[in-house]
N, C-alpha and C positions, 0 to 999 in steps of 0.2 A: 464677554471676555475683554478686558480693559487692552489695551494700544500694548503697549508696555509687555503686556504677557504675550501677545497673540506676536510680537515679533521677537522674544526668544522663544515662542513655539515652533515660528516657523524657519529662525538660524538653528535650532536642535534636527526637524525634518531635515532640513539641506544637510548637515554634517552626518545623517545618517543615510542618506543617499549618496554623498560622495564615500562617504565608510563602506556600503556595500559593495561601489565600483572598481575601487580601488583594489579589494581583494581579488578580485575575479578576474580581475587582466594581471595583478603583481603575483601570485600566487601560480597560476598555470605555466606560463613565461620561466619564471623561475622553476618547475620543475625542469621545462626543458634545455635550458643553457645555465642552470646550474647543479641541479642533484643528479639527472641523467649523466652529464656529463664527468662527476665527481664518482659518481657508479664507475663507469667504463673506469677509469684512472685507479680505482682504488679494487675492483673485483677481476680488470684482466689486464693491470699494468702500462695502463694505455700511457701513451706520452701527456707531460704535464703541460702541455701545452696545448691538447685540446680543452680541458678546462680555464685556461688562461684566456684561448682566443673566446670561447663561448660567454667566460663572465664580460668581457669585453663589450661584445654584442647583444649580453644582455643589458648594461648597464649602457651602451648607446642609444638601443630599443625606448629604455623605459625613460631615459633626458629628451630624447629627440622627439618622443610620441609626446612627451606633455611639454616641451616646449612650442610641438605643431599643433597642439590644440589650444594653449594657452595665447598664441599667435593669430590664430583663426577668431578666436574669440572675440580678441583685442581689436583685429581687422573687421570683425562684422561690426562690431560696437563703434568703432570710428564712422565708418559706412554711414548708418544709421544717424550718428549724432551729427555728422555733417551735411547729411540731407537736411536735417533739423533745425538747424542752427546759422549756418554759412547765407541761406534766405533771406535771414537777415540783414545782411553786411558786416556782418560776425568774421573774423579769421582763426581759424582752431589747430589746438597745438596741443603738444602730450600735454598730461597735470599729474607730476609725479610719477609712479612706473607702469597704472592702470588706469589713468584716467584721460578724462579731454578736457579741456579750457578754451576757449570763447570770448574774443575782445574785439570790442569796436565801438563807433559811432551811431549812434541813430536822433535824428531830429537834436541834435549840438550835445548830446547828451553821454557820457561814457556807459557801454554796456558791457556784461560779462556773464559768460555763464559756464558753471561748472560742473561734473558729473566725474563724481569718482568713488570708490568703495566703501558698502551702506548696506542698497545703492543710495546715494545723495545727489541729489541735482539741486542748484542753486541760481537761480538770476539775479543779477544785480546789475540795477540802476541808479543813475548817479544824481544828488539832489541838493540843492546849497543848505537846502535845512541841515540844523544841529539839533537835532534832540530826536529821544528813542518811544516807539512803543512795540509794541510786538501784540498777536493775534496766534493763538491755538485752539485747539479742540479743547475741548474738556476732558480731563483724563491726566496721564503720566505727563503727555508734553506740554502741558501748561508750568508745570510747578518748573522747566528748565528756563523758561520765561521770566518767570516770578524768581528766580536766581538770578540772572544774567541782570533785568534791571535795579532788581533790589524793592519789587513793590509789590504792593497787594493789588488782587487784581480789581478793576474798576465794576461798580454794581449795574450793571445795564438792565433795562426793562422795556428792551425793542425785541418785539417777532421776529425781524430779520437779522440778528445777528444772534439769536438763541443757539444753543450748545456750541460758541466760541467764548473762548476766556479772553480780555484787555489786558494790560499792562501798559502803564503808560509813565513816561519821566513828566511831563507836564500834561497833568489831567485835565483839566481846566483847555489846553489848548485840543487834545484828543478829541474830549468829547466834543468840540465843533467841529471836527471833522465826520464824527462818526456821527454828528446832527443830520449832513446834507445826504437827502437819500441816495446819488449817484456813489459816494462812496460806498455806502453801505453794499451796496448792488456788489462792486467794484471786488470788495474785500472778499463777500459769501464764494463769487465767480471765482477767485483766486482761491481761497479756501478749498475748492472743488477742484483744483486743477489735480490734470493725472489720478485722478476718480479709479482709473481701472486698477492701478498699482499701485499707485502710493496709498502706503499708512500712514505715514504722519504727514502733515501739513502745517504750514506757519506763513505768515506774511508780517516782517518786520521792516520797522524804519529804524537805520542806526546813524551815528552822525555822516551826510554826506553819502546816503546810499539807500533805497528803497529794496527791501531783498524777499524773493519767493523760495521757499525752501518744501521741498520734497522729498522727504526721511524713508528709507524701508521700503518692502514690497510684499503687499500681499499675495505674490504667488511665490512659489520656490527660486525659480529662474528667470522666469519674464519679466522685462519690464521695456517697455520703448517711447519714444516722444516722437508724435508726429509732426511735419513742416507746420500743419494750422494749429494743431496746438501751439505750437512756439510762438507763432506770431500772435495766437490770441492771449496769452501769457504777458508779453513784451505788450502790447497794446493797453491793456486791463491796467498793467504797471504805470505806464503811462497816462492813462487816465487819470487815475490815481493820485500820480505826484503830483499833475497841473492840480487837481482841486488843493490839496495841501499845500502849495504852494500860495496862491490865491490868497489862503486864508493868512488873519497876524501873522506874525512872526513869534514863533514860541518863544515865551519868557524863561523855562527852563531850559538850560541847552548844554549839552554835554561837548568833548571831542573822541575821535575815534581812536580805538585801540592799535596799539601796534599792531595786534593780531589782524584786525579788520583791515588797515591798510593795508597787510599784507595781501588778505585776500581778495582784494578789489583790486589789485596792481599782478598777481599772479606770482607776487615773491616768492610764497608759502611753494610753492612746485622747485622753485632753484632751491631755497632752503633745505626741503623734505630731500629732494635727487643727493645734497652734499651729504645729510645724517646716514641715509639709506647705504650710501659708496662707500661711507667711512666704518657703518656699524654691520654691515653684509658682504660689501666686495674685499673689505681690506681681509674679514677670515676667512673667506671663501677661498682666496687665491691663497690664503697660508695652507690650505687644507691641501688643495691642489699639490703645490709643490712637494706638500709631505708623502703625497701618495704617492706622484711620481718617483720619488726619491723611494721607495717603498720599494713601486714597481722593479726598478732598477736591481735593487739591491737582493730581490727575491728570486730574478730571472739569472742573476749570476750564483 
């Protein structure tokens, strides 16, 4: 089963597991602070205001129970991502309305890491190199590679780096890196990271940034990063960039995207929070007030 398919199989299982759950707690609930009580009112003339208070209760029940599990979540998930990461010398902060972001120093070097709905986890390391290649699986996630740089992928005929695809802005500089076997080591180990969960994997260089990316999950709900993994991640990277660094200086050299600076600086999260307030909270609260006004108007 190709990459690509086996994770809209497994986002179709999850929405049919959350499609199950949801019935089953919205449905009983609602018999009883809504039809039972709309019964009483309408078969023994009961005051209209025990179905008032009861939709009330019902509709506080079902905001406040999935805002305390969507809470708990969030809270285990920080938990976690802060054991993970903070190790470091990392400092983490929301990323957007579900995720965590990760900023620091290590060895003179800017770090960052990100983790927000996918699941995607991302590292990024900071590198005076200008120029791009990118490393995927074989399969769906190569050809987003082969978009993004604009190139065919490079012909390799090394054992150690079989079923990964290249892409490279300066081929010719690449492939000396991916001469020295320490890289190659480097690359496979990163490739494999988060092995339990993740399905997609990529290890690229963009201008000014070495970055590990961890797409999908192959299980329904689980996915976690441990403290050593993190650190062996951040290391590998590290590794890494000294040997490409070491080498020429690429002759092909690009600069970075708005997009990318954003996401190496953490912009992309204040941006995303101002579209979200504008295109969610501004109808949310028109909604609100229309109801209240509703409410009003129906109790008189």
């Amino acid at each position: 089963m190709s990459r690509l398919l086996k994770a809209w199989s497994l986002d179709y299982a999850r929405s049919c597991v959350l499609g199950l759950i949801a019935p089953a707690i919205v449905l009983p609930l609602g018999c009883v602070f809504i039809f039972v009580p709309l019964w009483l009112v309408t078969r023994f003339d009961a005051s209209i205001w025990v179905l008032i208070i009861s939709s009330s209760l019902y509709f506080l029940i079902l905001v406040g129970g999935g805002l305390g599990v969507a809470g708990w979540v969030l809270y285990r998930r920080k938990r976690r991502l802060d054991a993970a990461f903070t190790p470091l010398g990392l400092t983490g902060e929301r990323y957007l309305l579900t995720g965590r972001q990760y900023h620091g120093a290590v060895e003179g070097r800017q770090v960052s890491a990100r983790f927000y709905r996918g699941p995607m986890l991302e590292l990024h390391l900071s590198t005076p190199l200008q120029t791009r290649f990118g490393v995927a699986e074989a399969g769906s996630t190569s050809l987003s590679l082969a978009r993004l740089l604009g190139r065919q992928r490079l012909a390799l005929d090394d054992a150690d780096l079989s079923g990964l695809r290249v892409f490279a802005l300066d081929e010719g500089w690449t492939r000396s890196l991916l001469a020295d076997p320490a890289a190659r080591t480097l690359i496979r180990r990163l490739m494999s990271a988060g092995e339990s969960w993740a399905l997609v994997h990529q290890v690229i260089l963009e201008p000014g940034a070495f970055r590990l990316r961890l797409y999908r999950s192959k299980r329904l709900f689980k996915y976690e990063v441990t403290p050593e993994e993190a650190q062996r991640w951040l290391d590998d990277l590290l590794a890494l960039a000294r040997i490409a660094e070491a080498l020429p200086a690429p002759s092909v050299t690009a600069e970075a995207s708005s997009a990318e600076h954003l996401a190496c600086t953490g912009g992309a999260s204040r941006t995303g929070l101002i579209i979200v307030a504008l295109l969610v909270g501004v109808p949310t609260c028109i909604l609100a007030l229309a109801g209240a006004a509703f409410f009003v108007w129906a109790v008189r």
